[in-house]
VEXDREN-2710 file (C-alpha; in Angstrom, 1 decimal):
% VEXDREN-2710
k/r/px/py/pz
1/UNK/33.5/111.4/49.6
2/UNK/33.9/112.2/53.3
3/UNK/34.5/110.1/56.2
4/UNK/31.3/110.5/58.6
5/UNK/32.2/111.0/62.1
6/UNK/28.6/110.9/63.5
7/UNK/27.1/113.8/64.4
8/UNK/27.9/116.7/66.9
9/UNK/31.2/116.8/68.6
10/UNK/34.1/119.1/69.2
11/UNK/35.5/121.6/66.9
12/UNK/38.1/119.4/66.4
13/UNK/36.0/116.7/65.4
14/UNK/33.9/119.2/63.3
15/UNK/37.7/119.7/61.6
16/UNK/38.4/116.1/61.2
17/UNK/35.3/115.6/59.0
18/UNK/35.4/118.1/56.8
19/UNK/39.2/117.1/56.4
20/UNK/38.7/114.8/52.7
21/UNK/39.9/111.0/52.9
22/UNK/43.0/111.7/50.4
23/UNK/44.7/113.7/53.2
24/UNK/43.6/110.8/55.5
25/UNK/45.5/108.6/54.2
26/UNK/48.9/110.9/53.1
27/UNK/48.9/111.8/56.6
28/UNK/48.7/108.3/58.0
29/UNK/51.5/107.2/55.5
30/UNK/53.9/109.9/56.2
31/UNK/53.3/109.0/60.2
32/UNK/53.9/105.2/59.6
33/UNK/57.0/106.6/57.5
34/UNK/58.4/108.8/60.3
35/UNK/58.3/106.2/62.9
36/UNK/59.2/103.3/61.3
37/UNK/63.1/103.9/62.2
38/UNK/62.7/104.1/65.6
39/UNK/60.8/100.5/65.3
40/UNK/63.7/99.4/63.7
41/UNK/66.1/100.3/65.7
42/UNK/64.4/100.1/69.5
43/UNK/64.9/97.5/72.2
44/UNK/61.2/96.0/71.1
45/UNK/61.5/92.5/69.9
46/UNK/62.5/93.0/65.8
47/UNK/59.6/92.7/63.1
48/UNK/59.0/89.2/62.1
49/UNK/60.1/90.7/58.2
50/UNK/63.2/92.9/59.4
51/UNK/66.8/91.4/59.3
52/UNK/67.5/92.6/62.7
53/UNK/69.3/91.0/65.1
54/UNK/68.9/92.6/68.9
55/UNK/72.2/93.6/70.2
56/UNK/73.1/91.1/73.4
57/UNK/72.1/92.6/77.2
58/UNK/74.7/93.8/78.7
59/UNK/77.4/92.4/81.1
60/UNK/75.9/92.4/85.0
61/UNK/77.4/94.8/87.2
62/UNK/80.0/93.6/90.2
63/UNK/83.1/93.2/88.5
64/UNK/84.6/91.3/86.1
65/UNK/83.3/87.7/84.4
66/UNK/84.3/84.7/85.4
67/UNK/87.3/83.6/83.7
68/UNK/86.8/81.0/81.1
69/UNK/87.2/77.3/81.4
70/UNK/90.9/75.4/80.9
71/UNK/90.8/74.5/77.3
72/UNK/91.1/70.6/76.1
73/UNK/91.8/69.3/72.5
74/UNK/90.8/66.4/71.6
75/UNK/92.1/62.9/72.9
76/UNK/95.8/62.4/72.1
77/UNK/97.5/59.4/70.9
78/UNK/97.1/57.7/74.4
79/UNK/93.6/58.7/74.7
80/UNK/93.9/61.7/77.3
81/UNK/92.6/65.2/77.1
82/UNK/95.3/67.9/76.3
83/UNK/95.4/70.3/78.8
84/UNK/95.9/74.0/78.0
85/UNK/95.8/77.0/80.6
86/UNK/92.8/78.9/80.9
87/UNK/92.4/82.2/78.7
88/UNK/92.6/84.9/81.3
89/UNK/94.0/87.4/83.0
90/UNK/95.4/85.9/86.1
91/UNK/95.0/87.2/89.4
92/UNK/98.2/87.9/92.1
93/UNK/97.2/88.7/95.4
94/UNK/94.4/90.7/93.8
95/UNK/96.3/92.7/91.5
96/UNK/95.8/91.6/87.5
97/UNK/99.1/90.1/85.7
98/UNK/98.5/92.7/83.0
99/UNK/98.7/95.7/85.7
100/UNK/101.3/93.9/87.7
101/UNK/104.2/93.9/84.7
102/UNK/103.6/97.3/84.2
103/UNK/105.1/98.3/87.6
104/UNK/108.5/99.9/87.2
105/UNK/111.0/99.6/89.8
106/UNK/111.0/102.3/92.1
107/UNK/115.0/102.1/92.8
108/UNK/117.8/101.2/90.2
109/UNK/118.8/97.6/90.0
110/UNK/122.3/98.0/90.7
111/UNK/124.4/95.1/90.7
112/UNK/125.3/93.5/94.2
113/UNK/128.7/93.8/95.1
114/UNK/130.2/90.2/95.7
115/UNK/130.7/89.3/99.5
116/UNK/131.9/86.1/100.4
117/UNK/131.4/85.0/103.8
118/UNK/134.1/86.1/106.5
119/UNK/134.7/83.5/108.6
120/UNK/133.6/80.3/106.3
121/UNK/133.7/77.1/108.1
122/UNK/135.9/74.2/107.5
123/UNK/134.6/72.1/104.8
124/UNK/133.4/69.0/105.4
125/UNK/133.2/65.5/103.5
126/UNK/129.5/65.5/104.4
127/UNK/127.3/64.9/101.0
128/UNK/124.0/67.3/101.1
129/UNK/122.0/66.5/98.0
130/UNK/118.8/68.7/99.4
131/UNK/118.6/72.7/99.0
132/UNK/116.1/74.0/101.7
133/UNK/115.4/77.6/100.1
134/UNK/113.4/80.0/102.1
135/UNK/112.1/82.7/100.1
136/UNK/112.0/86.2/101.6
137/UNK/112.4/89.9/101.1
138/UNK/115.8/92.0/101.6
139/UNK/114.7/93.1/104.1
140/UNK/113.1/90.8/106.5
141/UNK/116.0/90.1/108.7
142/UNK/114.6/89.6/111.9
143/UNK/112.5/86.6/110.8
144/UNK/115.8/84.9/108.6
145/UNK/117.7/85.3/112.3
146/UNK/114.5/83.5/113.9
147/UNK/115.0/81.0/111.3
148/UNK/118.7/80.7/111.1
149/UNK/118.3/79.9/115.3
150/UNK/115.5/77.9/115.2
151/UNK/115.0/74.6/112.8
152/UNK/117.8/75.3/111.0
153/UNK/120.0/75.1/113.8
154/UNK/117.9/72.6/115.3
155/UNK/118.6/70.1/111.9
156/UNK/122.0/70.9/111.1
157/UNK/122.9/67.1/111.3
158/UNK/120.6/67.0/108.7
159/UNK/122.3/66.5/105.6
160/UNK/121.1/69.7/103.1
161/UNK/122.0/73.1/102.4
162/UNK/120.2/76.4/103.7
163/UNK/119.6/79.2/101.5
164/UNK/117.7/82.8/101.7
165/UNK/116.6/84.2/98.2
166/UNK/116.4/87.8/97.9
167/UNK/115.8/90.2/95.2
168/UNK/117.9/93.2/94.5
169/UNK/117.6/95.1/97.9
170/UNK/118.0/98.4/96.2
171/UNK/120.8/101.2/97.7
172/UNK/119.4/101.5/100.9
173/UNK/119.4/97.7/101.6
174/UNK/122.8/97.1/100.1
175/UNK/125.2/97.4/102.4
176/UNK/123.1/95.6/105.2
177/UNK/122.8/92.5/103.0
178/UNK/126.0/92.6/101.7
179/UNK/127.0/92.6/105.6
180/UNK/124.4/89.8/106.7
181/UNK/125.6/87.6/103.9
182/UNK/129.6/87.8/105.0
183/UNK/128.2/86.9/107.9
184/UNK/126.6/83.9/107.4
185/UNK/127.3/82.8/103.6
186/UNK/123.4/81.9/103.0
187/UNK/122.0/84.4/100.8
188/UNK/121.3/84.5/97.3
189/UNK/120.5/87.6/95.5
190/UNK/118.7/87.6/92.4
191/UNK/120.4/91.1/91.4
192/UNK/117.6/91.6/88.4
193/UNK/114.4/91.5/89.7
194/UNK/113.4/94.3/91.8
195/UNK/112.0/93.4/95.8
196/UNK/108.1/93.7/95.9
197/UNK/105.1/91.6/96.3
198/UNK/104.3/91.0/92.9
199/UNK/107.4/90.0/92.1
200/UNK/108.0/87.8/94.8
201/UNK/105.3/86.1/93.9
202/UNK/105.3/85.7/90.4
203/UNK/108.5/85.0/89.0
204/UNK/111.0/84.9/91.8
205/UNK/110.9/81.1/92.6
206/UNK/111.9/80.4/88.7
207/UNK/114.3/83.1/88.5
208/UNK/115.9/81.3/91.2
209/UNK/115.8/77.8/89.6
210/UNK/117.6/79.6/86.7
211/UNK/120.4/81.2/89.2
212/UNK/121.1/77.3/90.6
213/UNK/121.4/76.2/86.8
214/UNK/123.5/79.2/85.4
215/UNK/125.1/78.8/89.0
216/UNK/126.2/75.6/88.5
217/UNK/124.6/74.4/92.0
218/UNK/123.3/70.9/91.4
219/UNK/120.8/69.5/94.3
220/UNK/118.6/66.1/94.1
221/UNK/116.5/68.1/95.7
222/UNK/115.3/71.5/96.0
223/UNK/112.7/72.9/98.4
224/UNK/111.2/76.0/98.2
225/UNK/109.3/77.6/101.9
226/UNK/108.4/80.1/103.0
227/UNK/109.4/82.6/106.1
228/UNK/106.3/81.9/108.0
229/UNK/106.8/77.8/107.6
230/UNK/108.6/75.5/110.5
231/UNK/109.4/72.5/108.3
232/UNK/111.1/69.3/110.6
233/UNK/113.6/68.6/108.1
234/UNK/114.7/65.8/109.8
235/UNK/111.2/64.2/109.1
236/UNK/111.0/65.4/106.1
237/UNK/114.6/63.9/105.2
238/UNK/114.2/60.7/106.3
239/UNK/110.7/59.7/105.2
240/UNK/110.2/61.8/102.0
241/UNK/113.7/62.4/100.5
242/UNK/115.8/59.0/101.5
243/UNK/113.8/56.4/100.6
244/UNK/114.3/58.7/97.1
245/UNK/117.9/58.9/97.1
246/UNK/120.8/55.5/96.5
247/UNK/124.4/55.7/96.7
248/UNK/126.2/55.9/93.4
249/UNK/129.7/55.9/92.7
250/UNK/129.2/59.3/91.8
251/UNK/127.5/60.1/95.5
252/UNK/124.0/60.1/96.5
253/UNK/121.5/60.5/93.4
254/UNK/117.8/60.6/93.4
255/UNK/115.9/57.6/92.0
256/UNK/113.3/59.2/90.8
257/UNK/112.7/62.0/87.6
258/UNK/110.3/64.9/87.5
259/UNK/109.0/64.6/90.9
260/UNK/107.5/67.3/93.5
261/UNK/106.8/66.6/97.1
262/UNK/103.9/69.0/98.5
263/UNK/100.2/69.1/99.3
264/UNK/98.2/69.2/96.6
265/UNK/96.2/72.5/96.4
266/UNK/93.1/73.8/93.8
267/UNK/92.9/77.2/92.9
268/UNK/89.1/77.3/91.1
269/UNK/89.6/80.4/89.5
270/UNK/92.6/79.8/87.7
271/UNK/91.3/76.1/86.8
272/UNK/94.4/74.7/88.2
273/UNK/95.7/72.5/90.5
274/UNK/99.1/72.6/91.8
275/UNK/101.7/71.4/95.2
276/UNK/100.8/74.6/97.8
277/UNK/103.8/77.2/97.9
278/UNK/103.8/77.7/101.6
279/UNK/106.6/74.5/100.7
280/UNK/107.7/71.8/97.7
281/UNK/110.2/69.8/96.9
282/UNK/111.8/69.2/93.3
283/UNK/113.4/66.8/91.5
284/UNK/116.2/68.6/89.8
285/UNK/115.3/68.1/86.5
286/UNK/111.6/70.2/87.1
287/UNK/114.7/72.9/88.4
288/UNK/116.3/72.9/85.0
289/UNK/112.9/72.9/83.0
290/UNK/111.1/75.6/84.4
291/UNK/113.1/78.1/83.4
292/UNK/113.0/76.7/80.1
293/UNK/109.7/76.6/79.6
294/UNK/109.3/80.1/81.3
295/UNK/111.3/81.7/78.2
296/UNK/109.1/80.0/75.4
297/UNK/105.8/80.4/77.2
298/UNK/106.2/84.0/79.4
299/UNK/103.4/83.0/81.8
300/UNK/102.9/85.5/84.5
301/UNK/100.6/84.7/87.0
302/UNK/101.4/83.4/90.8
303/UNK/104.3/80.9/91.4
304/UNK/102.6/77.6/92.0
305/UNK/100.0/78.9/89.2
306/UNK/103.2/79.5/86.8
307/UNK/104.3/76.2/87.2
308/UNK/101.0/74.5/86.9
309/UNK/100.1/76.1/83.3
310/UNK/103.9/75.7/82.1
311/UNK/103.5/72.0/82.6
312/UNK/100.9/72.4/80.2
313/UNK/102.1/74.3/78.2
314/UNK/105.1/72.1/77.5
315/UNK/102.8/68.6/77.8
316/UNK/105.1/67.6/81.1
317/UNK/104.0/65.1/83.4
318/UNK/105.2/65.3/87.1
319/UNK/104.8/62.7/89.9
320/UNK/103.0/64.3/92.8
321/UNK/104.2/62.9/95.9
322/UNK/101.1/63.9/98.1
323/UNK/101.9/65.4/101.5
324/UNK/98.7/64.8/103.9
325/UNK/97.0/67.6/106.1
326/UNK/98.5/65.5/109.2
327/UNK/101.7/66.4/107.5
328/UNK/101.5/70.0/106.8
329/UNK/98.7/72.0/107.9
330/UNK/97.8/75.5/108.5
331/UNK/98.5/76.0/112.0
332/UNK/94.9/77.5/113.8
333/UNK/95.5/79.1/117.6
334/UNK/91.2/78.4/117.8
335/UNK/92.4/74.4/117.6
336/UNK/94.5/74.6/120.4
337/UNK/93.9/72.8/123.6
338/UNK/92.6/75.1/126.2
339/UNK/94.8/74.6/129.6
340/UNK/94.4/75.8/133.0
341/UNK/94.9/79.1/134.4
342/UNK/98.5/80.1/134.8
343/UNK/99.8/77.3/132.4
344/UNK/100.5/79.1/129.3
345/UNK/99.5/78.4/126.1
346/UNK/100.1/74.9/123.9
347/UNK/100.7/74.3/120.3
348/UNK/99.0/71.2/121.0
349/UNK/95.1/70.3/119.6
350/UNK/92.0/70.0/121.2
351/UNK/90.3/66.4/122.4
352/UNK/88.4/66.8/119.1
353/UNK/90.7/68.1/116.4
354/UNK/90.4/67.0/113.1
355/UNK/93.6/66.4/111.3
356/UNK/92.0/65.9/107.8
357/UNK/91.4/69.6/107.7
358/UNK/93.8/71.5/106.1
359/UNK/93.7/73.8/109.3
360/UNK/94.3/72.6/112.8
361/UNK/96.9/72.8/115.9
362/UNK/99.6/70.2/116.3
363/UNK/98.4/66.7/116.3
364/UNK/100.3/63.4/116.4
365/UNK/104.1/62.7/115.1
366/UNK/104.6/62.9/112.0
367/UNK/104.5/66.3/111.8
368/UNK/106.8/67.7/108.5
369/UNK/105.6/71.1/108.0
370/UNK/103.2/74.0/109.9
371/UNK/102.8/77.0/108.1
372/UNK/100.7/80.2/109.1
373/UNK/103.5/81.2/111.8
374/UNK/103.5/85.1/111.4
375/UNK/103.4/85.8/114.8
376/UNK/107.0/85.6/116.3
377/UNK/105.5/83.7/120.0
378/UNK/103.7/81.3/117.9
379/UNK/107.0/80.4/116.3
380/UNK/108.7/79.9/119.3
381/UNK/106.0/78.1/120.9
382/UNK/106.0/75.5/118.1
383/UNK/109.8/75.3/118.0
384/UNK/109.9/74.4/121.7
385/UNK/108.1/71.0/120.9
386/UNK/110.7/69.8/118.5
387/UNK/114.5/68.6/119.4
388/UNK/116.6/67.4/117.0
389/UNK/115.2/64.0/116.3
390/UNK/111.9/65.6/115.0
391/UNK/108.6/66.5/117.2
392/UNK/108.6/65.7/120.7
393/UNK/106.0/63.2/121.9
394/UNK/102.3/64.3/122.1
395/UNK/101.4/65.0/125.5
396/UNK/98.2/63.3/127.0
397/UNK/94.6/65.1/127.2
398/UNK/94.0/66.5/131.0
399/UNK/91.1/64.2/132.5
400/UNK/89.4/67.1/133.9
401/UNK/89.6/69.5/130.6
402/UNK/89.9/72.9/131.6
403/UNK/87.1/75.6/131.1
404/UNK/86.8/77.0/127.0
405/UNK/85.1/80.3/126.3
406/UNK/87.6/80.8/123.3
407/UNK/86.6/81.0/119.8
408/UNK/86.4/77.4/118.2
409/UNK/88.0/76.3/114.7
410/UNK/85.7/75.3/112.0
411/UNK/88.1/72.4/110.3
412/UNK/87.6/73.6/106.6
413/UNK/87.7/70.5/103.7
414/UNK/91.2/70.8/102.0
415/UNK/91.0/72.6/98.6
416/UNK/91.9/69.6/96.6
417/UNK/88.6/68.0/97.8
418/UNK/86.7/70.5/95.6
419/UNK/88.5/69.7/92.4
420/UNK/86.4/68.8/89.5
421/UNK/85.2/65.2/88.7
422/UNK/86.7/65.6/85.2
423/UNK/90.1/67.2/85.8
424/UNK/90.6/63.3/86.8
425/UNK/92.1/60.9/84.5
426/UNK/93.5/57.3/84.5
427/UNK/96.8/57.3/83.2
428/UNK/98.1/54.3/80.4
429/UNK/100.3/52.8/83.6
430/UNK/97.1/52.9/86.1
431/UNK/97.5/55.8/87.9
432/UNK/95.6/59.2/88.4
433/UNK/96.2/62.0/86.8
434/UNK/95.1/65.9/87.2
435/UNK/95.0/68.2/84.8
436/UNK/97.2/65.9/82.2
437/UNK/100.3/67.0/84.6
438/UNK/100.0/66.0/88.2
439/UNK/100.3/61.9/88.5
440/UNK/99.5/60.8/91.4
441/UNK/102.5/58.3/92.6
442/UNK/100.8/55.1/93.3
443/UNK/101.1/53.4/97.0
444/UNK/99.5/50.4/98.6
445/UNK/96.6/50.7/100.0
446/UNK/94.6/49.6/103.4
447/UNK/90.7/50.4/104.3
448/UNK/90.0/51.2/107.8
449/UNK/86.5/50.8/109.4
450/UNK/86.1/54.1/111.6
451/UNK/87.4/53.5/115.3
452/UNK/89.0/50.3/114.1
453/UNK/92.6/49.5/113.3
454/UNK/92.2/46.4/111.1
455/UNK/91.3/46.5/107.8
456/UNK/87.5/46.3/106.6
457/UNK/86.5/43.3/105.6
458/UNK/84.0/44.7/102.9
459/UNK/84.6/47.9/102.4
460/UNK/81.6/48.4/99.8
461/UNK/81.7/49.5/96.1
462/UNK/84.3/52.2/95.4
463/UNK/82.8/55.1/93.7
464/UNK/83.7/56.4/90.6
465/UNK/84.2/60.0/89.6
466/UNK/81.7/61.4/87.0
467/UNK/81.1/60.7/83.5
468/UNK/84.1/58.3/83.3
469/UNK/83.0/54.3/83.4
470/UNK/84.4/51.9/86.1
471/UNK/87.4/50.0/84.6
472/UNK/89.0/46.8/86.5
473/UNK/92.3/48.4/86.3
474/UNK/91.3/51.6/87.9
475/UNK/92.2/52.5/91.2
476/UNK/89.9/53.9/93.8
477/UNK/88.7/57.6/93.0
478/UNK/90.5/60.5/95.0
479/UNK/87.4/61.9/96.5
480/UNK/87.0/58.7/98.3
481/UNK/90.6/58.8/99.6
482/UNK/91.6/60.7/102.6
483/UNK/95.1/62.4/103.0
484/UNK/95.8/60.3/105.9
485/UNK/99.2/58.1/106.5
486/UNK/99.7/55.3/108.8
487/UNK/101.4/57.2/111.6
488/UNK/97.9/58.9/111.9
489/UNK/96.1/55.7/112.2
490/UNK/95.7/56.7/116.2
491/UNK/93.1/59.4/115.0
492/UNK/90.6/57.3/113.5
493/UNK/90.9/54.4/116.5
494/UNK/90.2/57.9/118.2
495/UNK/87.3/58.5/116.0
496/UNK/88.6/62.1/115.6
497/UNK/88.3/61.8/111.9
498/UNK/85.1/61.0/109.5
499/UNK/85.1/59.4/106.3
500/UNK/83.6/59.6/103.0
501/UNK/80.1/56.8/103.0
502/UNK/81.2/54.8/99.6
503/UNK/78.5/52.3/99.9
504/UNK/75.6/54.2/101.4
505/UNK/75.6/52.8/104.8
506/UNK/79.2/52.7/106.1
507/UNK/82.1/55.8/106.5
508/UNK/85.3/54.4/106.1
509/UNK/88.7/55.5/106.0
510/UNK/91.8/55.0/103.4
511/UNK/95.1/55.0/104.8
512/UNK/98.2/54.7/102.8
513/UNK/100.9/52.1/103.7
514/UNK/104.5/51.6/102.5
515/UNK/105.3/55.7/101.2
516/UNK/103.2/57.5/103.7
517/UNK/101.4/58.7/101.1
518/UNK/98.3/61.1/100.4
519/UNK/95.2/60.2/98.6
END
């Protein structure tokens, strides 16, 4: 039997039929044989009968994935989520932890020679129960001299310590240290850690809570800045740290226990939120712990990172006294007022600032900290608007404002605005609490109707975060609270500032009495 073809055709269809049906069908087998593999094993969606399983597409180009979330267990005995740190590799000024530990020193870490300070001064009976501790590199002396001559000198009635943390300088840096310090008797060198970037800002301000402890130099409180920050320490003494501190028989101690004082900061790739390192204060318990923790856990990532996911790590809670952005603020040269020609330039804000950005120009009086000074003329233009009382009164808006063909400041939202709905927790004793660490101290509280200084009469419904249900016991949400104090109560009667809308119709304004408070 032969298959017909019809009639005519090529030669090759003349070949075809006279080709007999048994080799038809071998021929078609052995095909279907031959290319079944490459069915099996191609890109083609499998055969419904086939046990394959296609291989996932792979990753998108442009760099790495984004890290993965913070984990949580499951509700503890008091009913909150348990925090742990994120699974990653964490990021330091763009270089990977796991790179970063891998740098060797490029000098040997010799030991530094002991040098005592020359001339000391006479001791006084004066108690100092704060340590102001800038952190720096060996070799940034010109900016420790601006400092030294600047606030420090300007707040020496102030009573606290002043202290410049180094890392080992290295042989060439030695002897010019060694020299500075008999000079002045301020430095600390941390003699085992080598003086670069990653270093400093990684493990440094730990390594130097572990040098107070093995030093035996006990503080109440301990602040850690840095070299580009102006802090008014007598501000910062006498509303943050004193209404902290009673007199014991055994001198001034602190009243309260694993405590930081700092602006609270988000970091949305590490899934962390933490006081901003420009400058915090510590109780000195969170001194004496850190380290601790630090040689169970070995976290390397940035400094205010480390601390964040060490608290976690060892299931510490901290009180997080809140500093606002009127308190310390980025300082922006595009907020400052323009002035007339010939006049110079002012640290002072525009007509229209807003000081619930975390970037702006001096505003107000109850300045405690401006960071961002890395220009040496902006420094000394902010310094010559403080005395020794604090900052110098405001001075009034000219009635004919002067011409402005400057670039203009945008007024970015602070970072702890954008922190997620569900990091946010009430704690068993009322208060909020981030990321099962930070708990928010609580404060009284006082609505203000924008451009009025007395308190609303109905402020609306407060609004509650996310997924959690309203309690009676809870206290308004953070993302309806504004980091304002009462000293910068002038701004909104000023209407310089704009609120959340927390019933639909109305923006009002939260500003903290009693503790001069954030949030």
């Amino acid at each position: 039997m032969r298959l017909d073809l019809g009639a005519g055709g090529s030669w090759a269809g003349n070949a075809v039929r006279s080709m007999p049906t048994r080799v038809w069908i071998i021929s078609l087998a052995s095909l279907f044989v031959i290319t079944l593999p490459f069915i099996y094993h191609s890109h083609l969606p499998p055969l419904s009968w086939s046990k394959h399983h296609p291989h996932p597409p792979p990753p998108p180009e442009g760099g790495p994935p984004p890290p993965a979330p913070p984990v949580t267990a499951p509700p503890g005995k008091d009913g909150l989520k348990v925090w742990e740190p994120p699974d990653m590799d964490p990021l330091v000024h763009g270089v990977h932890a796991s790179d970063g530990i891998k740098r060797k020193p490029t000098y040997p870490l010799i030991p530094f020679p002991p040098s005592p300070m020359t001339n000391p001064p006479q001791r006084d009976d004066i108690e100092r129960p704060w340590l102001g501790a800038v952190i720096c590199a060996a070799w940034d002396i010109e900016r420790r001299m601006l400092i030294r001559y600047t606030w420090m000198k300007l707040f020496k009635n102030v009573p606290m310590d002043h202290r410049f943390v180094v890392s080992n300088p290295g042989p060439h840096w030695t002897d010019i240290v060694s020299q500075e310090n008999k000079t002045y008797g301020d430095m600390i060198v941390l003699e085992h850690l080598p003086e670069d970037d990653f270093t400093a800002n990684t493990v440094k301000t730990i390594e130097f809570y572990r040098w107070l402890v093995d030093n035996n130099q006990r503080y109440e409180f301990v602040s850690k800045m840095d070299t580009d920050l102006f802090v008014n320490a007598r501000a910062m003494y006498d509303q943050k740290l004193l209404p902290r501190l009673e007199s014991t028989p055994a001198g001034l101690r602190a009243t309260v226990n694993y405590t930081t004082i700092g602006q609270f900061y988000y970091d949305s790739y590490h899934h962390a939120s933490f006081p901003h390192g420009a400058i915090y204060t510590v109780t000195w318990d969170v001194v004496e712990l850190l380290p601790k923790l630090q040689d169970q856990y070995h976290i390397i990532a940035g400094e205010d990172v480390t601390m964040a996911w060490l608290l976690m790590k060892g299931k510490q809670k901290v009180t997080m006294v809140v500093l606002s952005e009127a308190e310390k603020f980025e300082f922006d040269r595009t907020d400052m007022r323009p002035t007339p020609p010939g006049w110079g330039r002012t640290p002072w804000a525009r007509e229209e600032t807003d000081v619930t950005s975390s970037w702006h120009a001096m505003h107000g009086s109850n300045i405690l900290a401006i960071h961002q000074l890395k220009k040496d003329d902006d420094w000394l233009m902010v310094t010559q608007e403080f005395n020794e009382t604090g900052v110098k009164e405001m001075p009034p808006y000219p009635k004919d404002k002067p011409k402005d063909d400057g670039p203009k400041p945008s007024y970015p939202r602070p970072y702890w605005t954008k922190i997620p709905d569900d990091y946010w927790e009430v704690d068993y004793d009322g208060t909020f609490l981030c990321n099962g660490i930070w708990k928010l101290e609580p404060v009284d509280e006082v609505v203000l109707s924008r451009n009025s200084s007395s308190p609303a009469s109905n402020p609306g419904p407060r609004a509650m975060p996310a997924g959690r249900k309203s309690r009676a016991a809870d206290p308004p949400p953070p993302s309806t609270i504004f980091a304002l104090d009462t000293a910068a109560a002038d701004t909104i009667n000023a209407g310089f500032v704009t609120g959340d809308k927390t019933d639909g119709s109305e923006d009002i304004h939260r500003v903290r009495r009693g503790k001069l408070q954030g949030f």
